[in-house]
N, C-alpha and C positions, 0 to 999 in steps of 0.2 A: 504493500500500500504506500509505504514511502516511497520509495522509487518512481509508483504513477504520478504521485503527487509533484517530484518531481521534476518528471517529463513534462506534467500540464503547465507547471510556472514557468520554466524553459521555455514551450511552447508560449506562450503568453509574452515572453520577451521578445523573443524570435519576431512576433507578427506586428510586437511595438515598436520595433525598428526598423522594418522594411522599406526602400526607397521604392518608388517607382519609376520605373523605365520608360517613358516618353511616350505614355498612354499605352502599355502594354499589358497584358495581364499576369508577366512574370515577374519576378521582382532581384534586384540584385542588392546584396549585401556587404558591407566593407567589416571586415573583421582583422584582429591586432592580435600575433602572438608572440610574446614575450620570450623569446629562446632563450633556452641550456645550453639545447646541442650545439648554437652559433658560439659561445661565449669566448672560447676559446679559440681566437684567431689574431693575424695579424695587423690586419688592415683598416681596422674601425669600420666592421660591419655595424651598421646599425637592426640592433639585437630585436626591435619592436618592427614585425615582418608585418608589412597588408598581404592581408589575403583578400578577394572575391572569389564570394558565392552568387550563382545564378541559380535561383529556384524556381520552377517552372511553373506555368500557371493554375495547375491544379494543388501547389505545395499548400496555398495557404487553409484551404477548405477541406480537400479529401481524407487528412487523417492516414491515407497512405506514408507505405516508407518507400524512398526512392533508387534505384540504384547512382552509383556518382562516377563522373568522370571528372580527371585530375588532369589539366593543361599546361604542359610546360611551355614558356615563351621565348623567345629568339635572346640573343646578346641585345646590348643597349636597348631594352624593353622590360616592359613589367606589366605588371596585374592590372594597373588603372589605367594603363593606354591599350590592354587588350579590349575594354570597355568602353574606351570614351566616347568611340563614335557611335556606338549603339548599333552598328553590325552585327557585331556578334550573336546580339540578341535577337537580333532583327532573320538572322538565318535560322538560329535554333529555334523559334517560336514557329518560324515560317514549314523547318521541316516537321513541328511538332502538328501543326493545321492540314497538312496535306500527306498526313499518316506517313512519312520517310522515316520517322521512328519516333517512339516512345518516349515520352517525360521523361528526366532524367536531371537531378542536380549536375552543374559545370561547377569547378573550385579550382582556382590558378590565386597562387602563389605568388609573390617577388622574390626574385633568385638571382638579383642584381647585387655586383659587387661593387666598392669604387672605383675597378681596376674596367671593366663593363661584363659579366657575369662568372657566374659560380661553375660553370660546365655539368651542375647535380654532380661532383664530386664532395670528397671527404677529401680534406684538407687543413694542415696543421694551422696555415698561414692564411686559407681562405674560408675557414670552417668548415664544420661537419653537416653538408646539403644536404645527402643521403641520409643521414641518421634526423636533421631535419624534419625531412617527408614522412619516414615511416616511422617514427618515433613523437613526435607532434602532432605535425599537422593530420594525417590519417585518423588519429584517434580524436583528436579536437574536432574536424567536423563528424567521425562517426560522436559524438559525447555531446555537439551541438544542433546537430539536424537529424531528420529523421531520415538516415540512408539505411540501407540494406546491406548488412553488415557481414558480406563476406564477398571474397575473392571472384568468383561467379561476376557478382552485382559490381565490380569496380574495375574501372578501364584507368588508361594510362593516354596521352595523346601531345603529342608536340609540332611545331616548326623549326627548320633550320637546328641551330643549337638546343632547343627544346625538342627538337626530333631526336638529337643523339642524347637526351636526356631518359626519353619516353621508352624508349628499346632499352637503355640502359637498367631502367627501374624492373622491364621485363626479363633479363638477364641474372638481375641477382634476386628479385621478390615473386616469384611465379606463386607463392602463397598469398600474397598480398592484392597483385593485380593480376588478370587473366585475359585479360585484352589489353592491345598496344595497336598504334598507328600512327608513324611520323612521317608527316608531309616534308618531302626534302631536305630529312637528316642529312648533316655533315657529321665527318669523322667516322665514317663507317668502314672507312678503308686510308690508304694513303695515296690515291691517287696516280696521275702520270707524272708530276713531276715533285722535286723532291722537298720535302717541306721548310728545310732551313733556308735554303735561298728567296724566302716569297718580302722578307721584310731588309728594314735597316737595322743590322746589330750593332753598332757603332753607335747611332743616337740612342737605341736602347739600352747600352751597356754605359754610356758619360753620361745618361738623364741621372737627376736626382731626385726629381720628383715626376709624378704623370702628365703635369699638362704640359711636361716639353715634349712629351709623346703625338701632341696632339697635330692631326695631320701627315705621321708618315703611317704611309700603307701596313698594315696588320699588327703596328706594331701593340697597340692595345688588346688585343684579343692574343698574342703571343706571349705576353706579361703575364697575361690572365692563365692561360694554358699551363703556361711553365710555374703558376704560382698553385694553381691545381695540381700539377703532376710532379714537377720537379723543386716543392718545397726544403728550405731552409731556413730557419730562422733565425741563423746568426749571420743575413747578409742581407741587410740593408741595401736600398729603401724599400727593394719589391720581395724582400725575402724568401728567394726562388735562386736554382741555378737554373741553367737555360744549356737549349742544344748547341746551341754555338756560342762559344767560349773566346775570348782575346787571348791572342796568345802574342809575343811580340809584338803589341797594338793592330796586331790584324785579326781580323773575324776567323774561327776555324772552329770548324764542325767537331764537336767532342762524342764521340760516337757511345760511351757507357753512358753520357746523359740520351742522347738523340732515342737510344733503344727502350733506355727506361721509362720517356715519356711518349713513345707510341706505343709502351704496352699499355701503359693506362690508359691512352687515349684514344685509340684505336678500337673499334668495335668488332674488327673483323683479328684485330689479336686474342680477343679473350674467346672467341669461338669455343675454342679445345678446352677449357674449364667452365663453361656458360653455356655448352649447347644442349644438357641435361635438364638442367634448368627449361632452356625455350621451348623443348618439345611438352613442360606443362602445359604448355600457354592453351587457352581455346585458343587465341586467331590472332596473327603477327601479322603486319600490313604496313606497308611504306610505296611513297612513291618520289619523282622526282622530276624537275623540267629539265627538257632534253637542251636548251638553249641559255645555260646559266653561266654566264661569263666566264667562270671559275669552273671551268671544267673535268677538276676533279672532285667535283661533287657528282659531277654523274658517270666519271669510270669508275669512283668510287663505291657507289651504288651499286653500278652494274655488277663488277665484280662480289658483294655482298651479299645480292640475293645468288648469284653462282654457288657461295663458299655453302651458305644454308642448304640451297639444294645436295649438294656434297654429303653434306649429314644431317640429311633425310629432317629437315625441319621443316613442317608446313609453314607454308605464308603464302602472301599476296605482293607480291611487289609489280609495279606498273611504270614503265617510262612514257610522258608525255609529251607531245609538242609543246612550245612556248618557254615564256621561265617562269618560276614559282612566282615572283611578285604580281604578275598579274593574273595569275590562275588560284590560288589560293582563295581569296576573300570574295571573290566578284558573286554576282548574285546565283548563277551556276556554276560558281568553282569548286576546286579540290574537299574543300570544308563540307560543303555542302552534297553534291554528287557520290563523291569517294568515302570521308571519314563517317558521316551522318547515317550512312547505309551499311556501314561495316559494323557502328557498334549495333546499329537495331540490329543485325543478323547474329551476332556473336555474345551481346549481353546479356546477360539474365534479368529482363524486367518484375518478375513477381518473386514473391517471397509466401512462404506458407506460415509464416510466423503470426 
């Protein structure tokens, strides 16, 4: 009886806070969690995370529980710009009216760094993401709304760097999430050409702080990577080593850093200890645009779903024409046609509970 009691006051909070979405009948929620698992890092993460919650038009009346999907968002992006324009809601309600699937709680995250994201790793210097998601935030909204609480009922879903987020989460939690689908993961593989040569290490290695980074090509998201992968914290200011090391004030590829940060970063390295794992999965699904400047994001791909077929893991991988910026969001993009119909077929909408 306690416990009803409760849920009902819970519930009663819940529907006193609700905003409304621009005359929609969904409602989206900004919620604050105060992390642990972040506390320990280097870079003054700011430890008070927003989260949105989208709860769909039926959450507020039906008494139903929902199943939830969890969105991971690109670099230089977060949770209240996946919202602002009111897209997002504007396709999920749309696929929810013309039956392309089932009501369903959306929950994304901020997994923004100061460096520009977390890559969902566990990191000495950039925080514990990972242990973040399924240590946090998972039980916070299962403990705040009324989801359907178990693996079946919760999907996983990203872009870009929230794509190689979203397969990542499928790789080491097949208990926790049983669906996955990333619209044009990067870092699924290494590509055609080789990855230390894409930036300037020279102004990376004489910066002393980030905003003289600002403007040479990768080099912010290479700070970031190497501060995910090839943490140190006794080397100020980005407390990371990196693939390419100065040696005689010239840039030289250090090849025990270079391997140890494409094992951790690489998706198609961890295969051989994670593909146990993927064959829990119900349904693995990615796609990518065939015309993205950075064209190893799509040998990269390509190659990826090969490596799965190899070891008999089911999935759905598709290459398209165009490139993801413009195929993703539009009013029959990737979102919409491809991920929207993947989880209705693969999620578990009902609960006997």
């Amino acid at each position: 009886m306690r416990s009803l009691k409760i849920e009902i006051l819970i519930g009663i909070f819940i529907c006193a806070t609700l905003t409304s979405v621009s005359g929609q009948q969904g409602t989206v929620v900004t919620e604050h969690i105060n992390s642990i698992e972040l506390s320990e890092n280097l870079v003054g993460i700011d430890l008070n995370r927003t989260v949105k919650v989208y709860l769909p038009p039926g959450y507020a009346t039906s008494g139903s529980s929902y199943p939830v999907l969890y969105y991971c968002h690109n670099l230089n992006f977060n949770a209240e710009q996946l919202f602002a324009d009111g897209n997002l809601v504007k396709l999920l309600e749309r696929g929810f009216a013309n039956g392309v699937v089932k009501e369903f709680i959306l929950v994304a995250a901020t997994y923004g760094t100061p460096t520009s994201v977390s890559w969902y790793e566990n990191s000495p210097t950039t925080g514990r993401w990972i242990d973040f998601t399924v240590k946090e935030l998972v039980p916070f909204i299962d403990n705040r709304f009324r989801t359907i609480r178990n693996r079946d009922s919760r999907a996983v879903a990203g872009d870009f760097v929230g794509g190689r987020g979203a397969l990542l989460f499928a790789m080491l939690y097949p208990d926790l999430f049983s669906v996955t689908y990333a619209l044009h993961p990067v870092a699924t593989g290494v590509g055609s050409t080789p990855m230390a040569w894409k930036t300037d290490w020279n102004k990376i290695h004489n910066a002393k702080e980030l905003k003289e980074l600002d403007g040479v090509d990768f080099a912010r998201p290479f700070v970031s990577i190497s501060q995910a992968f090839l943490p140190n914290p006794n080397r100020p200011p980005f407390y990371c080593d990196f693939m390419v090391e100065m040696e005689n004030g010239k840039p030289v590829l250090n090849i025990q850093n270079s391997e140890k940060l494409k094992t951790g970063f690489l998706l198609d390295h961890m295969l051989g200890t994670r593909a146990e794992n993927l064959r829990k999965m119900r349904a693995i699904g990615f796609d990518w645009g065939r015309y993205d400047p950075n064209q190893d994001h799509v040998v990269s791909n390509q190659s990826f779903t090969r490596k799965l077929d190899e070891l008999g893991i089911e999935h759905q991988a598709e290459e398209y024409r165009g490139d993801p910026w413009s195929k993703n969001w539009t009013e029959n993009g990737r979102f919409y046609t491809r991920l929207l119909p993947f989880i209705a077929k693969n999620m578990v909408f009902e609960t006997n509970q």
